[in-house]
C-alpha positions in Angstrom: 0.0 0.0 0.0 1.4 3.2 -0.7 1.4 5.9 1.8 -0.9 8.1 3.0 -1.0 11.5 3.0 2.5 13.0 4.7 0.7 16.5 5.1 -1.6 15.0 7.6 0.7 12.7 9.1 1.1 14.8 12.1 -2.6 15.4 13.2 -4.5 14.4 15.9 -8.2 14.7 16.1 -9.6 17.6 17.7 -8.8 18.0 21.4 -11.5 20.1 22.3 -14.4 18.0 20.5 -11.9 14.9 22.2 -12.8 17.1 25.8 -16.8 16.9 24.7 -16.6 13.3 24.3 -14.8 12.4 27.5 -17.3 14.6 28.8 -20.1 12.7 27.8 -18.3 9.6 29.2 -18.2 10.3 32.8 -21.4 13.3 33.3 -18.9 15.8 33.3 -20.4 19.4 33.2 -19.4 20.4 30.0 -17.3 23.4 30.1 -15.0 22.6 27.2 -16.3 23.1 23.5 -17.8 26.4 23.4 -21.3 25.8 22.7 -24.9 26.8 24.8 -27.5 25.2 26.5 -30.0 27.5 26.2 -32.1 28.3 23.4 -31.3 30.7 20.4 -34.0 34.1 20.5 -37.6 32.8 19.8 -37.9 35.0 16.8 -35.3 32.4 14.8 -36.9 29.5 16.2 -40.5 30.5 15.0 -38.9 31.2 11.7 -37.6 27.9 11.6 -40.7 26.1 11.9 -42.3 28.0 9.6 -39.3 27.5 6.7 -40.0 23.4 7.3 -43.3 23.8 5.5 -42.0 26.2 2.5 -40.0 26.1 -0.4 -36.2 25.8 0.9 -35.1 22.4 1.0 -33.0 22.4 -2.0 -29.7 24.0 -3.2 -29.5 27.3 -2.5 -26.9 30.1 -4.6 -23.7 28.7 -3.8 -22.0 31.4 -2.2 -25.1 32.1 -0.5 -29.0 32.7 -0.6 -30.1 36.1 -1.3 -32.4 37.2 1.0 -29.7 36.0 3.3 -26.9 38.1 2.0 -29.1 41.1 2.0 -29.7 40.8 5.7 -26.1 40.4 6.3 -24.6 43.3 4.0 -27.2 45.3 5.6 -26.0 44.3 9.3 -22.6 44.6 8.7 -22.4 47.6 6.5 -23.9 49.5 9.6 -21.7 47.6 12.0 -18.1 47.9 9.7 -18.9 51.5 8.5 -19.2 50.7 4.8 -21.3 49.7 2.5 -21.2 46.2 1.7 -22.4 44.5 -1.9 -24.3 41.7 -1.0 -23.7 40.3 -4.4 -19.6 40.5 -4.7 -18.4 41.0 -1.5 -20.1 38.1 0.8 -20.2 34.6 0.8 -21.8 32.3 2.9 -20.2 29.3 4.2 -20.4 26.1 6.4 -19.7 28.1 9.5 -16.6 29.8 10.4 -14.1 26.8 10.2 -14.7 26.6 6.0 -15.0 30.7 5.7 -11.5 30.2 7.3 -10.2 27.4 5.3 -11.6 28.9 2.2 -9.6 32.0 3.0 -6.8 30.7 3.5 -6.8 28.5 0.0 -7.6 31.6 -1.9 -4.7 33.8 -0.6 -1.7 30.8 0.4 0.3 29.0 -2.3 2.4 25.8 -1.1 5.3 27.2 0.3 4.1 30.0 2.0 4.4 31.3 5.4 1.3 32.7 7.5 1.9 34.7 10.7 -0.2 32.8 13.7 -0.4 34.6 17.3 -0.2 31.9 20.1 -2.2 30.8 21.8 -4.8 30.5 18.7 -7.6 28.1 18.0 -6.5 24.9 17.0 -7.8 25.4 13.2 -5.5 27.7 12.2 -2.4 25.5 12.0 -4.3 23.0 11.0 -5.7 25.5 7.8 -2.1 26.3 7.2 -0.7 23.0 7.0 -3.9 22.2 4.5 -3.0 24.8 2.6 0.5 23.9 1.8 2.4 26.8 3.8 3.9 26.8 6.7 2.8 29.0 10.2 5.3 31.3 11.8 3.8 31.6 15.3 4.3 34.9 17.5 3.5 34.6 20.9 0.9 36.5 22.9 2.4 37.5 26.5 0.4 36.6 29.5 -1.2 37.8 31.5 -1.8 40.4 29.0 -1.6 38.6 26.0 0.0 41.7 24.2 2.2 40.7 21.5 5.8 42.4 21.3 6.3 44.9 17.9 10.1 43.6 17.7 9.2 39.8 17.2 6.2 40.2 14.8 8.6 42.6 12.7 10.7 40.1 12.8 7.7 37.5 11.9 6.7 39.7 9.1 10.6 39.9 7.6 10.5 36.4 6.8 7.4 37.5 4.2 4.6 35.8 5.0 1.8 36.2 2.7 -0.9 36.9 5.2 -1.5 37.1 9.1 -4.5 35.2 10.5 -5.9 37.5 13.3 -8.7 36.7 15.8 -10.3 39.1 17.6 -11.7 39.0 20.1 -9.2 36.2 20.8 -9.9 32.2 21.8 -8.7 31.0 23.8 -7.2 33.8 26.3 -10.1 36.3 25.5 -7.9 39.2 24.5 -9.9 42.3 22.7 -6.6 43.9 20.4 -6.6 47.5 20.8 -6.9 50.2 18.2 -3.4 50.9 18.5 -2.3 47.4 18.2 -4.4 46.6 15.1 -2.8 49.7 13.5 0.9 48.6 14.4 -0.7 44.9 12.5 -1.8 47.2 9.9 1.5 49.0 9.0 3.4 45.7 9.1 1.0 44.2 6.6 1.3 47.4 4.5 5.0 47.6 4.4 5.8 43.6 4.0 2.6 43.3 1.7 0.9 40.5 3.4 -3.5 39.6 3.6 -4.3 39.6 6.9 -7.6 36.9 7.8 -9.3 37.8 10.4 -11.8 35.6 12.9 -14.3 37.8 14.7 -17.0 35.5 15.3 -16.9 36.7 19.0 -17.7 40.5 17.7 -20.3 41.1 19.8 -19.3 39.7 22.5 -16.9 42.2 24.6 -16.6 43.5 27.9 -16.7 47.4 29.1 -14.6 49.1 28.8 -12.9 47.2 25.5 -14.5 48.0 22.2 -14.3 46.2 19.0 -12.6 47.5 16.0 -13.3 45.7 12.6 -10.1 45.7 10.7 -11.0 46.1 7.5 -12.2 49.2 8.8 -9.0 50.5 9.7 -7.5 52.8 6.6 -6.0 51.1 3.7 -7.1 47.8 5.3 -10.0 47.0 3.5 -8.1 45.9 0.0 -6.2 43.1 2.0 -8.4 41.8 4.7 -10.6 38.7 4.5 -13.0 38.8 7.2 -14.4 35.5 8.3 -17.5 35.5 11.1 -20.0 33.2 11.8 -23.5 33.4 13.5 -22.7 30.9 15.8 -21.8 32.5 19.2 -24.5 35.3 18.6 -27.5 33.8 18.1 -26.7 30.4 20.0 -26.8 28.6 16.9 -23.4 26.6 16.4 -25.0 23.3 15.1 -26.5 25.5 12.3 -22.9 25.9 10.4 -23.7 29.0 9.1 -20.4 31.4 8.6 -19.1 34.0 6.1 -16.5 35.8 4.7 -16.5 39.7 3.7 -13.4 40.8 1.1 -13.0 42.6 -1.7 -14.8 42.0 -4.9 -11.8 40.3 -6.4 -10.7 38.7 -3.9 -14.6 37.5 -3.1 -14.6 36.3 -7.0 -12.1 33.4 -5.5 -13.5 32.3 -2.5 -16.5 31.8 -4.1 -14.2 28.8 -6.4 -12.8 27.4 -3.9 -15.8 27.7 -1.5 -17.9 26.0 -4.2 -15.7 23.0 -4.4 -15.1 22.7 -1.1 -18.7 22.2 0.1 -21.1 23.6 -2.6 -23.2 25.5 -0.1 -24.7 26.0 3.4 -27.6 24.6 4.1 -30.4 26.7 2.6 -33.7 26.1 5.0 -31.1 27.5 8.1 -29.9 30.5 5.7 -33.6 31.6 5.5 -34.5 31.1 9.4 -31.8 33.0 10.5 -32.7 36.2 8.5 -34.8 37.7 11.6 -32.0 37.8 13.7 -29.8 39.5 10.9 -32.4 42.4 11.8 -32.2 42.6 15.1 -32.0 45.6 16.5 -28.9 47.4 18.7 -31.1 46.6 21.9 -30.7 42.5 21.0 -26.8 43.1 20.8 -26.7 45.0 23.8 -28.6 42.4 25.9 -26.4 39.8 24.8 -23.7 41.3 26.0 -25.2 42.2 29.1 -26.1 38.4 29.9 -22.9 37.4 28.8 -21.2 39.9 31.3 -23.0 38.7 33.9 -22.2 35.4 33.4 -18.5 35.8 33.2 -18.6 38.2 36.6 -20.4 34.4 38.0 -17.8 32.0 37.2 -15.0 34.6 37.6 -16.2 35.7 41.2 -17.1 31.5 41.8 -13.4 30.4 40.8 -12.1 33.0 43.3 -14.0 32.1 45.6 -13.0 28.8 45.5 -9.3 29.9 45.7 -8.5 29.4 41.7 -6.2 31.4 40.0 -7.1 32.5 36.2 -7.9 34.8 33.8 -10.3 37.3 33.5 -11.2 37.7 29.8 -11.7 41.2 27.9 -14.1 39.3 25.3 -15.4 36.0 23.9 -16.5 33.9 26.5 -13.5 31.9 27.6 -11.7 31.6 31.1 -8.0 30.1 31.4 -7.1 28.5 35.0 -3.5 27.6 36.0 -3.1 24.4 37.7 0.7 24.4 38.5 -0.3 23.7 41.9 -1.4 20.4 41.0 2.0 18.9 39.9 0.8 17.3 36.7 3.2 17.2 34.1 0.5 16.9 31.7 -2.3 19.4 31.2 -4.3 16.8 29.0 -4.3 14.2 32.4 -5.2 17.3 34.5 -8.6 17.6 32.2 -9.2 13.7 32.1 -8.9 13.3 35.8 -11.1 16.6 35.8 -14.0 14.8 34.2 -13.7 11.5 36.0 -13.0 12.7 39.4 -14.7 16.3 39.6 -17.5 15.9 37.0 -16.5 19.1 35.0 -15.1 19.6 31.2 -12.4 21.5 30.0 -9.4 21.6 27.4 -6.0 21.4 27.8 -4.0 25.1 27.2 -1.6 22.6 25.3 -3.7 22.8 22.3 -3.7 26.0 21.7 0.2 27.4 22.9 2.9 26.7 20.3 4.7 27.1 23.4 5.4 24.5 26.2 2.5 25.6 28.3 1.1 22.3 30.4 0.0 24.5 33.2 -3.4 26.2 31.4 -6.4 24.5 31.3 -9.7 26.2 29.5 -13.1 26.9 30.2 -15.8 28.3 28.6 -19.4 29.9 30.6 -21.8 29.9 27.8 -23.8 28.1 30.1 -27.1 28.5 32.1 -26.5 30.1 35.7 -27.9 26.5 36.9 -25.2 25.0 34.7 -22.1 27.5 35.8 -23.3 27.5 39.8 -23.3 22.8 39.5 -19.5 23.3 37.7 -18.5 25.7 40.5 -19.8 23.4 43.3 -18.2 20.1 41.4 -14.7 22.6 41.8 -14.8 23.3 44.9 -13.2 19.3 45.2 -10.1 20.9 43.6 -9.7 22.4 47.5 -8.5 18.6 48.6 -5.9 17.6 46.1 
């Protein structure tokens, strides 16, 4: 038999949908894949019921239904201060992972090299590798996760053809400031490199941090591929439904490569998402204000339990250190997590280039019910 595939040789399967599973095994409290357990808003469920009985069960446009990408060039015209073509600027994808993959096959050739800040979600070196480049990783510095200018100068001088940047960041929660994401912005001027963005946690950022789209930083526009999904803010992330927003020529080629990577998103969810696309501001602001709440729970719970970790600016992830544990392996940390305390989470490993085995992450999109029974299952941490 000949050989397999020596580009893949290397992977494992996911870690974090591993965590989910081993979960599952033992009736852990699942605070490791980043997904809800409560409902998305009523107004997308009611329109989901209704699209079962009409006319939307086959193919859609490929890069996209209409109606859809007119609700979603309208939203994000308003939100990225520009006016968006519907028609040559969007395309709709199978969630964020293919708008991401599709990305990065439209702008990488083999060979390559594409910047990567670590800690990053596991994807990205995985796209990369797909691709045929090869990631040059620049690290994030804790607690702060601030990146220093000297070593991504010295990232970009090796002439990488684009940056991947996600903001607000998983897994350490860090919302990039204006000032950073213009010091990104003059590097990928002056070295001529894309940069891909993942904002899929747009709307979900803690006072007093803002969000700043970077395309809508000057110049930016003509080399930035933004990828989003509507995953994390309507509640929907079994509904696969993601995008990208680029240039019209740029657009032209994800819409190949999208096309022969999955031929579409699934056309009856495009059309029952459209009432959330219309929300207005006051929906965005409540999500955010349950969202804050819950991170203040679990944050205020894990010190009062005595647990040291961070406190994130956005996105809806927490990291915990457990050096105090003496486990040489952050992996064994989680297992015996699930087994023995009866709550989820993922190994830092998985997302650090670095040697970091002292991280472990959760996540509190979770019911206050849900986040309370994890913090009582943690207070057992207090005896080993």
């Amino acid at each position: 038999m000949q050989p397999l595939s020596t580009r893949t040789a290397h992977f494992t399967d996911s870690v974090i949908r591993r965590m989910t599973r081993i979960s599952n095994q033992y009736g852990a409290v699942n605070l490791s894949q980043g997904f809800p357990d409560f409902d998305p808003p009523q107004a997308i469920l009611n329109r989901l019921a209704e699209v079962a009985h009409e006319d939307f069960h086959q193919y859609s446009i490929t890069w996209g239904a209409q109606n859809f990408r007119e609700a979603l060039a309208e939203k994000q015209s308003r939100l990225m201060g520009r006016e968006i073509d519907p028609n040559s600027e969007i395309v709709t994808t199978c969630g964020s992972t293919e708008a991401m993959m599709a990305a990065m096959m439209t702008v990488a050739n083999p060979g390559d090299k594409v910047i990567v800040f670590s800690p990053f979600y596991e994807n990205y070196g995985a796209d990369t590798i797909l691709s045929g480049a090869e990631p040059i990783y620049v690290p994030l510095h804790p607690p702060t996760f601030d990146f220093n200018v000297d070593e991504l100068e010295a990232a970009f001088k090796q002439h990488p053809k684009a940056l991947i940047l996600c903001n607000p960041s998983n897994p350490c929660g860090k919302v990039f400031t204006r000032t950073e994401l213009e010091t990104i912005a003059d590097l990928a001027k002056k070295y001529d490199a894309y940069v891909i963005t993942d904002e899929v946690y747009e709307h979900i950022v803690y006072a007093p941090y803002t969000h700043t789209y970077f395309a809508s930083l000057p110049g930016m526009w003509e080399r930035t591929i933004s990828c989003s999904s509507l995953s994390k803010t309507y509640s929907i992330t079994g509904w696969r439904l993601g995008y990208t927003i680029a240039p019209a020529e740029i657009t032209d080629r994800i819409k190949k490569v999208h096309d022969f990577l999955t031929v579409g998103a699934a056309a009856p969810l495009q059309e029952a998402v459209i009432p959330g696309l219309r929300f207005g501001r006051d929906y965005y602001d409540e999500l955010l204000k349950t969202y804050t709440h819950k991170r203040d729970l679990f944050v205020q719970g894990l010190d009062a339990i005595g647990l040291e970790h961070t406190t994130p600016q956005g996105a809806y992830y927490v990291l915990m250190d457990i050096s105090r544990y003496g486990y040489k392996s952050d992996l064994e940390f989680c297992e015996m997590l699930a087994r023995d305390v009866g709550v989820g989470a993922v190994p830092g490993s998985s997302f650090f280039r670095e040697d970091v085995n002292h991280l472990i992450r959760f996540h509190f999109a979770k019911r206050d019910e849900t986040l309370h029974e994890a913090l009582n299952r943690l207070e057992k941490l207090k005896k080993l």
